[in-house]
N, CA, C, O and CB atoms as a CASP TS submission, in Angstrom:
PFRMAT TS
TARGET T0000
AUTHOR 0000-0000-0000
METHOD Language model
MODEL 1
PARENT N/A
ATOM      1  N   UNK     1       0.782  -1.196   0.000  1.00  0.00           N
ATOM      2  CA  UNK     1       0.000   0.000   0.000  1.00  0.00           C
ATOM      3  C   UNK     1       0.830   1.271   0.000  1.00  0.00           C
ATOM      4  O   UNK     1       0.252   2.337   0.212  1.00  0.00           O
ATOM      5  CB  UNK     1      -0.893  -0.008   1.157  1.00  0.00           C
ATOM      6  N   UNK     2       2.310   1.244  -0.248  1.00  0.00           N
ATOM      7  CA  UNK     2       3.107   2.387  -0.700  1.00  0.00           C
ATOM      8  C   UNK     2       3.553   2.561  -1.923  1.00  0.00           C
ATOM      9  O   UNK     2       3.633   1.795  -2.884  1.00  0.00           O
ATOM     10  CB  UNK     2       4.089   2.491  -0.080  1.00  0.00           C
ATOM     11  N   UNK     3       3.960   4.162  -1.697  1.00  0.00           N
ATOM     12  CA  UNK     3       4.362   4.208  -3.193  1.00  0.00           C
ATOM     13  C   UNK     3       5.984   4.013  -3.319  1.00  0.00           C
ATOM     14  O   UNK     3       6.424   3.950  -2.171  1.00  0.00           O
ATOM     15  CB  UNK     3       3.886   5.723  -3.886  1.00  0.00           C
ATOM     16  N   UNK     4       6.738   3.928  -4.006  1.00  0.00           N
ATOM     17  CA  UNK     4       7.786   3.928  -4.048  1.00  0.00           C
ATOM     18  C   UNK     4       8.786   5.004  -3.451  1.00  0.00           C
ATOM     19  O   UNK     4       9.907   4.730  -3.021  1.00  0.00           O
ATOM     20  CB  UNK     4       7.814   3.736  -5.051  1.00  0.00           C
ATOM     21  N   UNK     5       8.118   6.495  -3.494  1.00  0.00           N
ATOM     22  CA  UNK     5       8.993   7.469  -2.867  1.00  0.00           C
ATOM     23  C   UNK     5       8.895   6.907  -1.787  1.00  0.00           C
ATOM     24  O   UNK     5       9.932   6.421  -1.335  1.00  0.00           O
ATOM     25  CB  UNK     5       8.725   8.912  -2.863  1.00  0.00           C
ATOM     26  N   UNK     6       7.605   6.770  -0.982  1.00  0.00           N
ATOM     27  CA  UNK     6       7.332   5.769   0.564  1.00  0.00           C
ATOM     28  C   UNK     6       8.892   4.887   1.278  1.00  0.00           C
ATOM     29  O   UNK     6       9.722   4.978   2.183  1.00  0.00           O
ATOM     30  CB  UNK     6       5.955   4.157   0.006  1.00  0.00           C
ATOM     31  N   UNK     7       8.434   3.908  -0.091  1.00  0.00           N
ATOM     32  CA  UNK     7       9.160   2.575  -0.215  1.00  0.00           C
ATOM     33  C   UNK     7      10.881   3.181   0.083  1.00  0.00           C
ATOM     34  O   UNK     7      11.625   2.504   0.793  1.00  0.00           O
ATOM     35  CB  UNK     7       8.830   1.741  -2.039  1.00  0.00           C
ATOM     36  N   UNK     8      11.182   3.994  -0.304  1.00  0.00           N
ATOM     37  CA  UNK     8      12.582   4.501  -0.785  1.00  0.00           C
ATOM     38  C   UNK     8      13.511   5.431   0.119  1.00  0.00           C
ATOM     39  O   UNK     8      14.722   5.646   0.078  1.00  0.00           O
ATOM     40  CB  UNK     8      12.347   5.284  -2.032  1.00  0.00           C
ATOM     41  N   UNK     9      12.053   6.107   1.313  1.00  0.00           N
ATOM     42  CA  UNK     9      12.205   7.148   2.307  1.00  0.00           C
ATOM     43  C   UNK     9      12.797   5.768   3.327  1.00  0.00           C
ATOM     44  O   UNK     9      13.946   5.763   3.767  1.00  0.00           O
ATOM     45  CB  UNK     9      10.553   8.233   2.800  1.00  0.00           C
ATOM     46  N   UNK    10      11.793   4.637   3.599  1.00  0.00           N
ATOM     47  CA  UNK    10      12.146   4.090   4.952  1.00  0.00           C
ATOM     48  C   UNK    10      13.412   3.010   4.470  1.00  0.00           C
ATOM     49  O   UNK    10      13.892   2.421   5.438  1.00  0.00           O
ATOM     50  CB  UNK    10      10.656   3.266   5.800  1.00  0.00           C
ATOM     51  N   UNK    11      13.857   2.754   3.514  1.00  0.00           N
ATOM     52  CA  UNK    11      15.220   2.388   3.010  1.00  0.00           C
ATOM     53  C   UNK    11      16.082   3.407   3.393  1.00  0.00           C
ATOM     54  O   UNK    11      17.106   3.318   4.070  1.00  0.00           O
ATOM     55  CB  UNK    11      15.310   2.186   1.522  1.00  0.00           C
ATOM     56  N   UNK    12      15.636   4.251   2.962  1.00  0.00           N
ATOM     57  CA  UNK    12      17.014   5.503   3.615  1.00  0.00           C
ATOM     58  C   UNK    12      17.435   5.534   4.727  1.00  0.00           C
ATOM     59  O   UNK    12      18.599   5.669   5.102  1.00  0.00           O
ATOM     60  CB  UNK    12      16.771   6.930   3.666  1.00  0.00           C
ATOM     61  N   UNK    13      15.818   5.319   5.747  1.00  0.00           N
ATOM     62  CA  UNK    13      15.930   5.534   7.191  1.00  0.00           C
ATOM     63  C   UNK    13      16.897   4.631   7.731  1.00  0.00           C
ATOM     64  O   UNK    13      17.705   5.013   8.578  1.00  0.00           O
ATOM     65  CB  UNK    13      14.645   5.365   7.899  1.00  0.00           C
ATOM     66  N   UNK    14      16.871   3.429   7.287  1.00  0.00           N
ATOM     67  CA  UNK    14      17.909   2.207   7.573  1.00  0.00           C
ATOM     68  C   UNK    14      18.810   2.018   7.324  1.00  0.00           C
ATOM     69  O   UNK    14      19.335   1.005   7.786  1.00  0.00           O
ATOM     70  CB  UNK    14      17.803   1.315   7.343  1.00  0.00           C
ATOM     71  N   UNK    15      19.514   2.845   6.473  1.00  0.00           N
ATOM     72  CA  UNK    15      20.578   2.761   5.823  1.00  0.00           C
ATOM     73  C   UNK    15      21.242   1.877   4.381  1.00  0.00           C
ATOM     74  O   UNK    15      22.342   1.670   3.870  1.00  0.00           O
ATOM     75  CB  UNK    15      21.087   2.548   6.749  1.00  0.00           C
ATOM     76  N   UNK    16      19.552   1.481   4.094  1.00  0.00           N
ATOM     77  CA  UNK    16      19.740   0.540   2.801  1.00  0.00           C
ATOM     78  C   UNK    16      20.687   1.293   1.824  1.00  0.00           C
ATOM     79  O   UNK    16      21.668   0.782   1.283  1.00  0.00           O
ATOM     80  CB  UNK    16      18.232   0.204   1.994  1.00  0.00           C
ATOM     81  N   UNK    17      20.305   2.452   1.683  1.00  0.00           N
ATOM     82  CA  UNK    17      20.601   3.160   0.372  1.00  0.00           C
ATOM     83  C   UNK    17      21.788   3.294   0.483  1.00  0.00           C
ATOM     84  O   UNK    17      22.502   3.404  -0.514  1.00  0.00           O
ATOM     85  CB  UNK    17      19.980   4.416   0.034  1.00  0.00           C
ATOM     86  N   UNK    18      22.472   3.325   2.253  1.00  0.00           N
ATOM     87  CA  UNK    18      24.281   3.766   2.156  1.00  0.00           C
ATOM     88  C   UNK    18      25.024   2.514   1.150  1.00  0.00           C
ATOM     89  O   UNK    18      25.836   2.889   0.305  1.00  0.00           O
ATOM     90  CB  UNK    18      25.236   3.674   4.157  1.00  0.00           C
ATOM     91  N   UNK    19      24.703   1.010   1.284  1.00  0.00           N
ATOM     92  CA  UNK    19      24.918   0.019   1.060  1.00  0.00           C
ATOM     93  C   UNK    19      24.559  -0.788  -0.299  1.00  0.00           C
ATOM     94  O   UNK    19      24.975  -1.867  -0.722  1.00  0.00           O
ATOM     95  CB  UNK    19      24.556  -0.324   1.976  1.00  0.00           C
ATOM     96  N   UNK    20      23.602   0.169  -0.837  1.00  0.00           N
ATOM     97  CA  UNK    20      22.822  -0.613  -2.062  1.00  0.00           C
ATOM     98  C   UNK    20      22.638   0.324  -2.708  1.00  0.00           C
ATOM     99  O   UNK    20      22.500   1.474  -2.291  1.00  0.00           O
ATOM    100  CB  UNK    20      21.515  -1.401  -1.900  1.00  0.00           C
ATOM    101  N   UNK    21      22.599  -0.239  -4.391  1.00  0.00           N
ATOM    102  CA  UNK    21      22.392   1.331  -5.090  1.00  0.00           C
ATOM    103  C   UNK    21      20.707   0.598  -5.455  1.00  0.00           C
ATOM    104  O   UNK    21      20.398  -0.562  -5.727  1.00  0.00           O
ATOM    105  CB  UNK    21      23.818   1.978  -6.919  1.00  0.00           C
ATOM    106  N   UNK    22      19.838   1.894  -5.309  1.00  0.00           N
ATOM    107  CA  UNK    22      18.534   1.836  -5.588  1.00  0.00           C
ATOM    108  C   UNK    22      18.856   3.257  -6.793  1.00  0.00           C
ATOM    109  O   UNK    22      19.568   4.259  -6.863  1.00  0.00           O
ATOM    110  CB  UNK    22      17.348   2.004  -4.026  1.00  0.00           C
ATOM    111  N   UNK    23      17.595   2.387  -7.767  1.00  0.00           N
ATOM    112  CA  UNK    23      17.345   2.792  -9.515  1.00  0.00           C
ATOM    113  C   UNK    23      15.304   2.916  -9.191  1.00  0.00           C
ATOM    114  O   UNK    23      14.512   1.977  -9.104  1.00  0.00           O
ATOM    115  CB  UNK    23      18.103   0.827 -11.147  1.00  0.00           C
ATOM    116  N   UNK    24      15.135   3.818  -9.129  1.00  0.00           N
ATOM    117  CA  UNK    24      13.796   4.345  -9.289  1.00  0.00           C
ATOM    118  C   UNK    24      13.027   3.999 -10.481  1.00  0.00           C
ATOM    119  O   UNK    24      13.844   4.183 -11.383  1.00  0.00           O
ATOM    120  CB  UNK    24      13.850   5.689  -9.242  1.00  0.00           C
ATOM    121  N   UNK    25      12.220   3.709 -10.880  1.00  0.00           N
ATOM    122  CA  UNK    25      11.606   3.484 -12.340  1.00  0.00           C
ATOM    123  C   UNK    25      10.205   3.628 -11.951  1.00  0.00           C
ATOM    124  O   UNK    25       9.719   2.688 -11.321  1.00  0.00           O
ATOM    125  CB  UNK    25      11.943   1.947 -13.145  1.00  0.00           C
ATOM    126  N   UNK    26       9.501   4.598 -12.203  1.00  0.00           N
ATOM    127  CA  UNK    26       8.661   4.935 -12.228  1.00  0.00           C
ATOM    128  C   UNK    26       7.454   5.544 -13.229  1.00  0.00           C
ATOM    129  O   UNK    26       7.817   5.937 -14.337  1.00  0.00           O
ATOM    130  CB  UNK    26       9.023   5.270 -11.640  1.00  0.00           C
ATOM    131  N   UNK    27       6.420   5.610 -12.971  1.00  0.00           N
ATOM    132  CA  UNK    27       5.039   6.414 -13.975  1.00  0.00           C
ATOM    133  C   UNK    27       5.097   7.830 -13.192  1.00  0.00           C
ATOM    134  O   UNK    27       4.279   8.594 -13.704  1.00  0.00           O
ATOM    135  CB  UNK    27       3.027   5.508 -13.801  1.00  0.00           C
ATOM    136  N   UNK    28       5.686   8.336 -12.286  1.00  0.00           N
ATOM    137  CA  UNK    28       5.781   9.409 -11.617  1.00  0.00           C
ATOM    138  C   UNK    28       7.161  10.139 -12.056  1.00  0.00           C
ATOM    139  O   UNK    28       8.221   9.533 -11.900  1.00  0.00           O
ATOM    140  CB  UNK    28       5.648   9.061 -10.178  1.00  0.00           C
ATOM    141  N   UNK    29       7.135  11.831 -12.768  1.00  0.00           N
ATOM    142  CA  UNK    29       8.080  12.384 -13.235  1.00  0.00           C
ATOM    143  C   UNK    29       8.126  13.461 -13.178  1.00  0.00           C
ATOM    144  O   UNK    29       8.719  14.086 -14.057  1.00  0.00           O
ATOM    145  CB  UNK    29       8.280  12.160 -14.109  1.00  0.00           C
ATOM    146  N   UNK    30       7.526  14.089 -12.135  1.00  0.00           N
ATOM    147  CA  UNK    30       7.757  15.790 -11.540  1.00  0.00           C
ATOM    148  C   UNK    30       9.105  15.880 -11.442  1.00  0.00           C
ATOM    149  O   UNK    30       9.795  14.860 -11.459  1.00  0.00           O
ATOM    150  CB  UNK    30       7.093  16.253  -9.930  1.00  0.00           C
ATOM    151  N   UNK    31       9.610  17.050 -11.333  1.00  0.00           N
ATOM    152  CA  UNK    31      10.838  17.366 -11.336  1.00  0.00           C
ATOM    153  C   UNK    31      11.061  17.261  -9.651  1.00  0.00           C
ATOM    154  O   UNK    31      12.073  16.726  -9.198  1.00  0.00           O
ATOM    155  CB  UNK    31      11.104  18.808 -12.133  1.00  0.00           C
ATOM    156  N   UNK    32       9.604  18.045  -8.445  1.00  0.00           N
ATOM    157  CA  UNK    32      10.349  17.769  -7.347  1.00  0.00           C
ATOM    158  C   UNK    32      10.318  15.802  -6.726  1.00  0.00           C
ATOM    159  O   UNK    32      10.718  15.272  -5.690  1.00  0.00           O
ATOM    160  CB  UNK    32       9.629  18.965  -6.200  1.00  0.00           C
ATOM    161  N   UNK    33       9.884  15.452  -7.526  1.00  0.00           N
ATOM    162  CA  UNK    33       9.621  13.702  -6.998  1.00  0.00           C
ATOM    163  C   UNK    33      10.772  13.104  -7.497  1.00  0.00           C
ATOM    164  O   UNK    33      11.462  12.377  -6.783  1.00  0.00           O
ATOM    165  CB  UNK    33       8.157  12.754  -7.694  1.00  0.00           C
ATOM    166  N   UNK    34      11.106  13.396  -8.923  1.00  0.00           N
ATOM    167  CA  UNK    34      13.282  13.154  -9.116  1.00  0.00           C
ATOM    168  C   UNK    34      13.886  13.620  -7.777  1.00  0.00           C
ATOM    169  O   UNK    34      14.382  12.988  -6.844  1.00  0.00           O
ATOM    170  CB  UNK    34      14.328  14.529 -10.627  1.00  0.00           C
ATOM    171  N   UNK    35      13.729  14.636  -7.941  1.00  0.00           N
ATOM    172  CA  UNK    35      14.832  15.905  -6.406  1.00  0.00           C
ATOM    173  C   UNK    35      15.029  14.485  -5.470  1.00  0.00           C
ATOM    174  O   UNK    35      15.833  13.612  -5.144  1.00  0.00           O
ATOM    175  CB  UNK    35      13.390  17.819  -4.981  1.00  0.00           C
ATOM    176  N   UNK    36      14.227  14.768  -5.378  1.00  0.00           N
ATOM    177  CA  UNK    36      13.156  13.804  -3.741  1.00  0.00           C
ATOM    178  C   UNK    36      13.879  12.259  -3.760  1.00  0.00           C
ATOM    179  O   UNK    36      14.358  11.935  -2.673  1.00  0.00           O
ATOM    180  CB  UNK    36      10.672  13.415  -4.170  1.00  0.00           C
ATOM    181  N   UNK    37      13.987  11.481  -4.626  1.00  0.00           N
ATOM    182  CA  UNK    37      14.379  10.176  -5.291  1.00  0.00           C
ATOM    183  C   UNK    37      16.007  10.259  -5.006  1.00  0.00           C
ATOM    184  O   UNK    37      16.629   9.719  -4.092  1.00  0.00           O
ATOM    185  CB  UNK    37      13.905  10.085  -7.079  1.00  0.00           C
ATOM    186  N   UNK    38      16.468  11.039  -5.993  1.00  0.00           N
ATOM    187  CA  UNK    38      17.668  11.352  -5.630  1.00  0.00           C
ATOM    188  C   UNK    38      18.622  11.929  -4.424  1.00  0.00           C
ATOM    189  O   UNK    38      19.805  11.659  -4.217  1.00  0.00           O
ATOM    190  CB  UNK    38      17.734  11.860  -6.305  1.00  0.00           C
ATOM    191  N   UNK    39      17.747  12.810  -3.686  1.00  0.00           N
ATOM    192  CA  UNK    39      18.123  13.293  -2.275  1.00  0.00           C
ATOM    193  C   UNK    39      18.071  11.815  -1.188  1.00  0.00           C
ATOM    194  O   UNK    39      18.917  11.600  -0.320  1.00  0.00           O
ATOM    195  CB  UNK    39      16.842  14.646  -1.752  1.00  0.00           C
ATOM    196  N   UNK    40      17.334  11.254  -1.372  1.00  0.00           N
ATOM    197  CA  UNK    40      17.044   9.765  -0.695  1.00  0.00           C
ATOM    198  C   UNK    40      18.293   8.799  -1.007  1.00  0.00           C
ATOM    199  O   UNK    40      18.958   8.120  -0.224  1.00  0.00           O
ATOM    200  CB  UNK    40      15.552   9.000  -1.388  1.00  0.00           C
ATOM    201  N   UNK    41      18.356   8.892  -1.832  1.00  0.00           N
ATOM    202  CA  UNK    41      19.850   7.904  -1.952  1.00  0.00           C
ATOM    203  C   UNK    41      19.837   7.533  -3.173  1.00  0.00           C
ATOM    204  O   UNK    41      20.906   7.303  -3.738  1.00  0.00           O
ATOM    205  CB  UNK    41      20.029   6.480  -1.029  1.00  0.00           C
ATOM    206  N   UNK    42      18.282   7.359  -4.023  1.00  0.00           N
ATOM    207  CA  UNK    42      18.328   7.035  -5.309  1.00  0.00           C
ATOM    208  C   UNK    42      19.776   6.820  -6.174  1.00  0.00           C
ATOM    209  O   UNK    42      20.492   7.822  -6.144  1.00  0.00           O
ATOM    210  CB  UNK    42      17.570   8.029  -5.840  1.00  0.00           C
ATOM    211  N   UNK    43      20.207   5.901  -6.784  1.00  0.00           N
ATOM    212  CA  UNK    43      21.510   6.745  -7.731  1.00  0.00           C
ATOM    213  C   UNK    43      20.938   6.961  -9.237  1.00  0.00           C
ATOM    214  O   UNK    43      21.777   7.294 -10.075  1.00  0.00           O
ATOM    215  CB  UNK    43      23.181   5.648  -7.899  1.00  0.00           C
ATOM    216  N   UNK    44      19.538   6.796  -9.679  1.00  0.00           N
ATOM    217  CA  UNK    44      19.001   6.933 -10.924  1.00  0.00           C
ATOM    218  C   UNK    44      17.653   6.933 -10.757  1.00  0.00           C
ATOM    219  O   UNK    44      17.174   6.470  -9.721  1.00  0.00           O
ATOM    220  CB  UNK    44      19.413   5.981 -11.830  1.00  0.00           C
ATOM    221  N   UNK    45      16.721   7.541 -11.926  1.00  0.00           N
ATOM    222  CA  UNK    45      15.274   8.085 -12.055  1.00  0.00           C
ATOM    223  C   UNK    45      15.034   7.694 -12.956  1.00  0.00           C
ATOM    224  O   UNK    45      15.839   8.094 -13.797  1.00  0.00           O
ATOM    225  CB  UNK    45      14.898   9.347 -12.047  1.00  0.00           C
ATOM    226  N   UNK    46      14.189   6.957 -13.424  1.00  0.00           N
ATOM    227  CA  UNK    46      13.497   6.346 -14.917  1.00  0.00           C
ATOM    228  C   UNK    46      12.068   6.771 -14.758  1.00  0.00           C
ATOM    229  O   UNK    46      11.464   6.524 -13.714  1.00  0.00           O
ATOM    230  CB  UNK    46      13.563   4.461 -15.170  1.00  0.00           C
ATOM    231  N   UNK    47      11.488   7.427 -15.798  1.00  0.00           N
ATOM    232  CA  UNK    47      10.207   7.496 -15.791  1.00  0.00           C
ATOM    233  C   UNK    47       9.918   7.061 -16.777  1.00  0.00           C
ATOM    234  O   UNK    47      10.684   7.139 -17.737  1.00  0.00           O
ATOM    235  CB  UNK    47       9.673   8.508 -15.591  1.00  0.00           C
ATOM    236  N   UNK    48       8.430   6.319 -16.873  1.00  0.00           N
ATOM    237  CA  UNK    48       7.327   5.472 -17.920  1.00  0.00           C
ATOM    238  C   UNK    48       6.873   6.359 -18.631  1.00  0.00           C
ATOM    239  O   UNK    48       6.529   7.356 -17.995  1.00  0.00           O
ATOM    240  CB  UNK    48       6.055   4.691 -17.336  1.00  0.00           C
ATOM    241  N   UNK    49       6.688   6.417 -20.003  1.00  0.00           N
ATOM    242  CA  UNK    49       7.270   5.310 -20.214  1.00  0.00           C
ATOM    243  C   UNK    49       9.207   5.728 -21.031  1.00  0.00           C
ATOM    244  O   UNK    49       9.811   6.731 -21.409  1.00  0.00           O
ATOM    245  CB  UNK    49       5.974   4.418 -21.284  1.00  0.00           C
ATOM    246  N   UNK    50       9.455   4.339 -20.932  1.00  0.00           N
ATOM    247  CA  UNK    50      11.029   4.463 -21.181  1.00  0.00           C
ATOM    248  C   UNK    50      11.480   3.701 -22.495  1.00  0.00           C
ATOM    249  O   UNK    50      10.658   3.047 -23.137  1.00  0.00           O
ATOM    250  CB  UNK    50      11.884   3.807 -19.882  1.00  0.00           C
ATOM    251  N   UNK    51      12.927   3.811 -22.912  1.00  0.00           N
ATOM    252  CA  UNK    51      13.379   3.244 -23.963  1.00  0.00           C
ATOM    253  C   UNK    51      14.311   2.521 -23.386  1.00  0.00           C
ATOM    254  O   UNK    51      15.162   2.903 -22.583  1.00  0.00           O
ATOM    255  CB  UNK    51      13.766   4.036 -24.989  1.00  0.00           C
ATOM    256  N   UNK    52      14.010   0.720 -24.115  1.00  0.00           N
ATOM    257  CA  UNK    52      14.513  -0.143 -23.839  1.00  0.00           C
ATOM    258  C   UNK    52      15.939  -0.045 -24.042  1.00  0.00           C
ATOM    259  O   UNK    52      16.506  -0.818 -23.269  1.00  0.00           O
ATOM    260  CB  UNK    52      13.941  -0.975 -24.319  1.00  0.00           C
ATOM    261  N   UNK    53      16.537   0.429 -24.582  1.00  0.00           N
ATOM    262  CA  UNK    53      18.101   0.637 -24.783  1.00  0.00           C
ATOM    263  C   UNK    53      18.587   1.325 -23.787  1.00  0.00           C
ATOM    264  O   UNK    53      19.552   1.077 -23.064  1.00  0.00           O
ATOM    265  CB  UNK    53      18.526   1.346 -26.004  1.00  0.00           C
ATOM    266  N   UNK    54      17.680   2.427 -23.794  1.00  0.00           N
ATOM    267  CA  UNK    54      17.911   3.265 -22.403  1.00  0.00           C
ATOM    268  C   UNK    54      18.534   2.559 -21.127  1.00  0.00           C
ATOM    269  O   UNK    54      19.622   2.497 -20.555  1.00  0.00           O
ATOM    270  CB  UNK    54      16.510   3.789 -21.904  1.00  0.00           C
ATOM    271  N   UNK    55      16.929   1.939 -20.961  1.00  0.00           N
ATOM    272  CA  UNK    55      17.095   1.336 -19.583  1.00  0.00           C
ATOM    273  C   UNK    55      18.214   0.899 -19.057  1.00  0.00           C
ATOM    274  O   UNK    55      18.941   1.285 -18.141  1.00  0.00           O
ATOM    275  CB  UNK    55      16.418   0.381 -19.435  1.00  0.00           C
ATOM    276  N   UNK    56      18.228  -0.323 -20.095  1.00  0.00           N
ATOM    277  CA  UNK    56      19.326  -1.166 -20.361  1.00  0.00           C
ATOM    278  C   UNK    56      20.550  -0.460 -19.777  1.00  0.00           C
ATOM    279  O   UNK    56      21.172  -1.148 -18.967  1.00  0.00           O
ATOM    280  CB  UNK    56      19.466  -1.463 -21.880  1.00  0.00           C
ATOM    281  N   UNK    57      20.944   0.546 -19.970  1.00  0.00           N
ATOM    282  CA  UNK    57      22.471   1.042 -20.230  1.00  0.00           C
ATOM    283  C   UNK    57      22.027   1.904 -18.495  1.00  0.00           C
ATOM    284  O   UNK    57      22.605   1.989 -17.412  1.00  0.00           O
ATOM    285  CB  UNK    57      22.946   2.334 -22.210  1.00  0.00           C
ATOM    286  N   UNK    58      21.318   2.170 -18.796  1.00  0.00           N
ATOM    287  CA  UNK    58      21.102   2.412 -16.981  1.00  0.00           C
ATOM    288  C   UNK    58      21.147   2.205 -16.035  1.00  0.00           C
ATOM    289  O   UNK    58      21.508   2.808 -15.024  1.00  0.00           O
ATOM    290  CB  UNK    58      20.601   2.495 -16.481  1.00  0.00           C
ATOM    291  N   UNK    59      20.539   0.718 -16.385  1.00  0.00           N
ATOM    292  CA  UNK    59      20.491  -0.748 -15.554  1.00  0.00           C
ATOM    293  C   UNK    59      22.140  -1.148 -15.205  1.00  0.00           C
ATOM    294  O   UNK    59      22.500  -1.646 -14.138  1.00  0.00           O
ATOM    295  CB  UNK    59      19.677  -2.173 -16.691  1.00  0.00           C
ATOM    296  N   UNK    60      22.881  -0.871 -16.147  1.00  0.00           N
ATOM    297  CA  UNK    60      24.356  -1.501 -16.600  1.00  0.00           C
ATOM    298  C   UNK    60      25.093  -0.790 -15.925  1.00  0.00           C
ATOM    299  O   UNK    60      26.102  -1.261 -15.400  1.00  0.00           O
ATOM    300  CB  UNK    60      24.855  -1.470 -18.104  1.00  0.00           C
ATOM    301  N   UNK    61      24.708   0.626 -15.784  1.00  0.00           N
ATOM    302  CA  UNK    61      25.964   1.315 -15.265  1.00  0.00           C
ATOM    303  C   UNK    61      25.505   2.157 -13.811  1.00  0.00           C
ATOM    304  O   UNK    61      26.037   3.186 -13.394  1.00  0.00           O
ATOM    305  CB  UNK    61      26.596   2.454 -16.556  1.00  0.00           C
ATOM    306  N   UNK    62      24.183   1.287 -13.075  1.00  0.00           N
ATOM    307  CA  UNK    62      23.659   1.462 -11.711  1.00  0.00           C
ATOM    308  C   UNK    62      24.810   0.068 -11.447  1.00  0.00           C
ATOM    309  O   UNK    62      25.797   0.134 -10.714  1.00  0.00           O
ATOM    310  CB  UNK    62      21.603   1.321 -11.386  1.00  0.00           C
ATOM    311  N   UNK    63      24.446  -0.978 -12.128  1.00  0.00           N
ATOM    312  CA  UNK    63      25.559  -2.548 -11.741  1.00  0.00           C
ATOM    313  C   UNK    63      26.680  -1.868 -11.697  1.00  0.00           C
ATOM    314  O   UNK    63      26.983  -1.664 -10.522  1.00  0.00           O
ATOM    315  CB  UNK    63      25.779  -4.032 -13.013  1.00  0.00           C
ATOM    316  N   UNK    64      27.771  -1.226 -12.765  1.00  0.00           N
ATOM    317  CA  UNK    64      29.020  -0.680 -12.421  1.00  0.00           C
ATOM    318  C   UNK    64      29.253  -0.235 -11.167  1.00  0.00           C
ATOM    319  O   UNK    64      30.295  -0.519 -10.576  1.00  0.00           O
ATOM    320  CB  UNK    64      29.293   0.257 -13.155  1.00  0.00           C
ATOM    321  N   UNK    65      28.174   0.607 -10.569  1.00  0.00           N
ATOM    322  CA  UNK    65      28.526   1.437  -9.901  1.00  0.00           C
ATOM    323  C   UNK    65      29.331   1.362  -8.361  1.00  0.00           C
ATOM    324  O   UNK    65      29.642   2.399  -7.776  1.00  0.00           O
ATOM    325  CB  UNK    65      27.518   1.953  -9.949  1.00  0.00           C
TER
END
């Protein structure tokens, strides 16, 4: 029954995000709900809809990271 910013705030609280890289992908694409994503620990923002090549290389270099 959350949304992902939700989901992403109480990861932070715990310290998931120091330890794990979290990749956002979302139908939600305000500029302050990126901010917000990214201030949280996010290390990337995808909004729906997306390009599969895109992703891909997004996906690839959140794994590098």
């Amino acid at each position: 029954g959350m949304n992902g910013l939700a989901l992403l705030r109480q990861l932070n609280e715990v310290g998931f995000t120091d330890a794990s890289s979290v990749m956002m992908l979302t139908a939600r694409s305000s500029r302050s709900e990126v901010v917000e994503a990214l201030t949280l620990g996010a290390v990337d923002h995808v909004s729906k809809p997306f390009n599969l090549e895109e992703l891909m290389a997004r996906i690839q270099r959140v794994i590098d990271y």
